[in-house]
N, C-alpha and C positions, 0 to 999 in steps of 0.2 A: 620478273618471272620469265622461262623460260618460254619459246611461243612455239604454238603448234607444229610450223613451217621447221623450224629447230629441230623440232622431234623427229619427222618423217626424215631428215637429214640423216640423224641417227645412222650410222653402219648397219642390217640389221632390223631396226625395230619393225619393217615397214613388213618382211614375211612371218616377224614374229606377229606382227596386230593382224594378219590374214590369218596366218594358223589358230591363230585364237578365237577370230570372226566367227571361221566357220564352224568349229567344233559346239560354239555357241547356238549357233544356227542348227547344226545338226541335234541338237539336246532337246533343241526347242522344240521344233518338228517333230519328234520322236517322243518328246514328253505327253507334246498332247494328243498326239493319236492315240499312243497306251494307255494313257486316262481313259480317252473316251472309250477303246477297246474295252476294259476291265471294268469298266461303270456300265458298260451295255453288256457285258455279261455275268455282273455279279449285282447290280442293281447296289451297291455301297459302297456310302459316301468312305468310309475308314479306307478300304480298297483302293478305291478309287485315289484318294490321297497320296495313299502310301506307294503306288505306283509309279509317282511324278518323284516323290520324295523317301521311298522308306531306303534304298539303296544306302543314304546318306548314312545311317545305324553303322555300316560297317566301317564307316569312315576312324570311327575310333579303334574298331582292331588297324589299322592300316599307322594311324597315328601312334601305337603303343608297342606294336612290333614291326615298322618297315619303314618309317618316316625317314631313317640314317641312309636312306638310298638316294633320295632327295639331291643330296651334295655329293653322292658318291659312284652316282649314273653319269656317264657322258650324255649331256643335256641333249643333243639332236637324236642320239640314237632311242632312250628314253622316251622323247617327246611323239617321233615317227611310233614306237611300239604301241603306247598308249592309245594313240588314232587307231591306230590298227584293229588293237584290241576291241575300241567301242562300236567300230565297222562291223567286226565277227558277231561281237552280242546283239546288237540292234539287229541285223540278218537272222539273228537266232527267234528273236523275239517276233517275228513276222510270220514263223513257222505256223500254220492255221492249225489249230485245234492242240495248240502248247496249253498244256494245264497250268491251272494258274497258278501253283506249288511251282513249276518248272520255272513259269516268268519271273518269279520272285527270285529264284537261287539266280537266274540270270541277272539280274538287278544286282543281288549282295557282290558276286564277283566281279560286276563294274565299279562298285563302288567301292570294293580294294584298290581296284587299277586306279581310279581317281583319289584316292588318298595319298599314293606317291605323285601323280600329277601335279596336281596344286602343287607339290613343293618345288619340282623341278623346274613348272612355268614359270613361276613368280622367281625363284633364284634365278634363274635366267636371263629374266627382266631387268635384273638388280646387275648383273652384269653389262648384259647393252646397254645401261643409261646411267650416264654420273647420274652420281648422288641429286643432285641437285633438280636433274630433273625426273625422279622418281615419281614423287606426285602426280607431276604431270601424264607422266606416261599410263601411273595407272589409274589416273581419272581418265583417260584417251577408252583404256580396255573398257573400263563400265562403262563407259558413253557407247564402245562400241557392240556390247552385252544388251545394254537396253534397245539400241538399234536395231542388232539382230534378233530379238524377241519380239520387238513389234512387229518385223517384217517375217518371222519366224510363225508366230501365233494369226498373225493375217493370211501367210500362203499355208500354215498347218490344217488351218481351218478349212480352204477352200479343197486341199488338199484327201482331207479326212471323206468330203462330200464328192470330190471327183475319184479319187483313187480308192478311195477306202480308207480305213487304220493301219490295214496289214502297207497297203501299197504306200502308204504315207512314211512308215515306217523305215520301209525299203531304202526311201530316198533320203531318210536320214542318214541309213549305211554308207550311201552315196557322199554325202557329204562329209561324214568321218570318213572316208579312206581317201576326200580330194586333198583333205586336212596333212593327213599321211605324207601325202606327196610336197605338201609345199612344205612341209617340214624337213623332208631330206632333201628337197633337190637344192631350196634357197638359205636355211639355215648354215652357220659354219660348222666346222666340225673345232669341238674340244674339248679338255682333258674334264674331268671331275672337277668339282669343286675344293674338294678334300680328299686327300690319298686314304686308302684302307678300305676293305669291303664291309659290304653293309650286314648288320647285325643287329639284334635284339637288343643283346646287350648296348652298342653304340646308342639307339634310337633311345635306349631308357637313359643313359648318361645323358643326352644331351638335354632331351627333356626335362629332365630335371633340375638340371643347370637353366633353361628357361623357366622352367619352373620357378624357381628361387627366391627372384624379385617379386615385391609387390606391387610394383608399380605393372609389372609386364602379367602378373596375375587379373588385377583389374583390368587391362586393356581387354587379355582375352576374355575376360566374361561378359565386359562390355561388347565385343565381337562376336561373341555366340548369342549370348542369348536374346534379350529383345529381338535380335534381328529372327532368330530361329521361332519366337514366338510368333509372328507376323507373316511371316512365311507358310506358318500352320494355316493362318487364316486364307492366303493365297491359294494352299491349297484344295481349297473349298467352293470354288469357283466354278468346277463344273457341276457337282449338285447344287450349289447355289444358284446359279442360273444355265441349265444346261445348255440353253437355244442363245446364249451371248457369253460363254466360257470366254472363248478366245477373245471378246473385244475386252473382258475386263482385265486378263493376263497381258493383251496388249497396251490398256491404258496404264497398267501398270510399269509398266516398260518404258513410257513416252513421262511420267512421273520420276523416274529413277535419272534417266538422261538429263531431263534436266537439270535433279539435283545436282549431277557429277560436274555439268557442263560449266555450271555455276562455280560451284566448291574447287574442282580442279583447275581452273583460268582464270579467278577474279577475284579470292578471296585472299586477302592479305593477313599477312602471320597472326594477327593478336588477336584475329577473327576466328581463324583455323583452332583457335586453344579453347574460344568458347563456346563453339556452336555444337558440340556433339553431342551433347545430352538434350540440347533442345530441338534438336532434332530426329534423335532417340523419340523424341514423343512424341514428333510430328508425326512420324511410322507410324505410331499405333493409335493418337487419340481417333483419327476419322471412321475406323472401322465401327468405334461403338453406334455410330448412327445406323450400319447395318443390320441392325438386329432387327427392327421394326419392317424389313422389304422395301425401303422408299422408291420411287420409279427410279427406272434405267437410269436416266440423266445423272441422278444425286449418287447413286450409286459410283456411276465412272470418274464422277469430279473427288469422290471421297478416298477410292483405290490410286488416282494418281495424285492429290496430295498426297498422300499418308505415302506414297513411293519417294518420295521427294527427300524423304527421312534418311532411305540408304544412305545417301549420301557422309551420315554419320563415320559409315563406314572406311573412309576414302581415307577422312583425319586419322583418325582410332591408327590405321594401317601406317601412315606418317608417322606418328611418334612412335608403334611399334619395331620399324624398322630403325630407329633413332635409337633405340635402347638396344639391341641385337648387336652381340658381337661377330665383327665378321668372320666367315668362313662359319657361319650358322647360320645365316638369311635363311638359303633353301626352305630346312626342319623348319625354320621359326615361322615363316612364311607358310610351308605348309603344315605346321601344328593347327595354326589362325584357319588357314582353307577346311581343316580334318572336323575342326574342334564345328567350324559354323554349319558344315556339312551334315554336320552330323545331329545337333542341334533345330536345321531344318528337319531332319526325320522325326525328331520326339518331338518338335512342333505340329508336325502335319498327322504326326498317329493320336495326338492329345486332342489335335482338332477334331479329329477324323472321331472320338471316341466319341467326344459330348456332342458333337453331329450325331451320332447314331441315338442318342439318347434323348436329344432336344431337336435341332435343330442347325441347319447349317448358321443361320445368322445370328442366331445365339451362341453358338461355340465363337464365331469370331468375335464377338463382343467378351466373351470371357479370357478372350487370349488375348485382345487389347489390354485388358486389366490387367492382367500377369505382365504383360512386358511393359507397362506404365510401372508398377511397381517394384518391377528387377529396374526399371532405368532409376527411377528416384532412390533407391538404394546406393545403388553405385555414383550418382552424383553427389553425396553425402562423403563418401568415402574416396572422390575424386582428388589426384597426385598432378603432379611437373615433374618434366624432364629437365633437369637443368644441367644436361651437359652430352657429347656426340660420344657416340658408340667407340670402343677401342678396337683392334687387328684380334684376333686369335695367336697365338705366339705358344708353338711350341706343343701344338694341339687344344694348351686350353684356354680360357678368354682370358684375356688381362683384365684388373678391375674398372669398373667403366666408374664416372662422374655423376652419377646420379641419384639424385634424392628418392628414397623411399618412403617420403612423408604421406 
């Protein structure tokens, strides 16, 4: 397997895993101030949720009419506007006495912008890094995701208490527009992916043509949803414990890395084909113990196991890229970012609901059950890939070798 040292070698990868760091960092920062901004003025837990996560909702208009941009944006110019864009809204969002109708439209239109995102980053990626060490590279980004969440959620924190929401906020802006910059000045400059301007129509062909497969069906279900369900529960964290939000978002973080660290450095192939359902469950079984309040300690050992699970996600990503024909990574890439995005929103407003109705720690125990029983579903009806993605030829994919069983 290839080794880390390899990687950073890469042409490339090293301003692409900064430009990624940060905007990470800046999300983080920025997530949880608005939480707690929107929970200190609206006293609900749904709100509050849906603040960190509802943005996500718009992710499938972005998925069903704009995705075809994906492949057909020049990646740095793209990549720089995108920053830019979350620089402008975060600034927007710090405005004192923005109604909370206003925060919200501000949210759906970030989370258009991040719909073509994801597909451009990850296409991107697919281009700086053979094949071979794709894995690798995007076990590197989640490790460095969980990284900057924990360091993210630890200075958001301290940040909320010295500067404020609004002031915490600010310096998220700060950090999407450093993001900006290391995107143009060290990024290369090149062409599109695929010739032709972007369209509705294009976005719904290609789609569909991912669509298609069964095998590339179950992956993305497997990719949204458990993970979107659990996500719900994360989002519960600051009514759940408002005076230790941030340590359990961060335990949560130091859970994920490690799974990635694992999964993407040391796990050999035959390992890789069976650990994602059962780790699918590891995500969700811990949470049910939260339902009863047990002290802090049991609490943060339960959020960073049950984070350990992501990691499901890392594989699921490997074979899906394995079935993709190319010169569609981008879209395919970002269908999987749109489809989970978006997934975390009806996860975090499902939570948010039965929160309003019971309790924060009994909504997460109920959204444990729901993604235990969407994973055991989908391990019933688990496929193999038995053969490597073909070229794109002529705009449309050649037929690829693999089983639909």
């Amino acid at each position: 397997m290839p080794s880390y040292r390899e990687l950073l070698r890469t042409p490339e990868f090293t301003p692409f895993f900064l430009v990624s760091s940060v905007q990470v960092a800046a999300s983080t920062v920025s997530g949880l101030a608005l939480a707690t901004l929107v929970y200190a003025a609206t006293a609900s837990p749904l709100l509050s949720a849906l603040s960190m996560f509802g943005a996500s909702f718009t992710q499938v208009i972005g998925a069903s009419l704009l995705m075809s941009a994906a492949d057909r944006l020049p990646p740095r110019a793209a990549t720089t506007a995108i920053a830019l864009a979350f620089a402008a809204g975060t600034t927007l969002l710090a405005v004192p006495g923005l109604p909370i109708g206003a925060v919200f439209a501000v949210l759906l239109c970030q989370g258009l912008v991040a719909s073509v995102g994801g597909g451009v980053r990850y296409g991107l990626l697919d281009e700086i890094l053979p094949r071979e060490r794709y894995l690798l590279g995007r076990s590197v980004l989640n490790m460095s995701t969980g990284a900057m969440q924990i360091c993210g959620f630890a200075v958001g924190g301290v940040l909320v208490t010295a500067l404020s929401p609004r002031g915490t906020l600010l310096a998220g802006a700060i950090l999407y527009a450093s993001a900006a910059a290391v995107a143009r000045l060290r990024l290369a400059r090149r062409p599109p992916r695929v010739s032709g301007r972007p369209s509705i129509a294009e976005t719904w062909r290609v789609n569909s043509l991912l669509w298609s497969s069964s095998s590339r069906r179950r992956l993305y279900v497997g990719l949204w949803v458990p993970n979107g369900l659990i996500v719900g529960c994360e989002s519960l964290f600051v009514p759940y414990a408002p005076d230790h939000a941030g340590l359990l978002f961060a335990s949560a973080a130091v859970g994920m890395l490690a799974g990635d660290t694992v999964t993407g450095r040391f796990l050999k192939a035959s390992w890789r084909r069976r650990l994602p359902m059962p780790l699918l469950l590891l995500l969700a079984v811990p949470y049910l113990a939260l339902a009863p309040h047990p002290p802090l300690p049991l609490v943060v050992a339960a959020v960073t196991l049950s984070s350990v699970g992501y990691a499901a996600s890392l594989l699921q990503q490997e074979r899906l890229v394995a079935l993709v024909p190319e010169g569609m990574t981008g879209q395919a890439l970002g269908l999987h970012s749109c489809g989970m995005l978006t997934f975390q929103g009806i996860g975090a407003a499902l939570a948010g609901t039965v929160a309003q109705r019971t309790s924060p720690g009994t909504a997460m125990a109920v959204m444990a059950v729901a993604s235990i029983t969407v994973t055991l579903v989908l391990a019933a009806g688990s496929g193999r890939i038995r053969g490597p993605r073909r070229p794109v030829e002529g705009g449309c994919p050649a037929p690829q070798m693999v089983s639909e069983a």
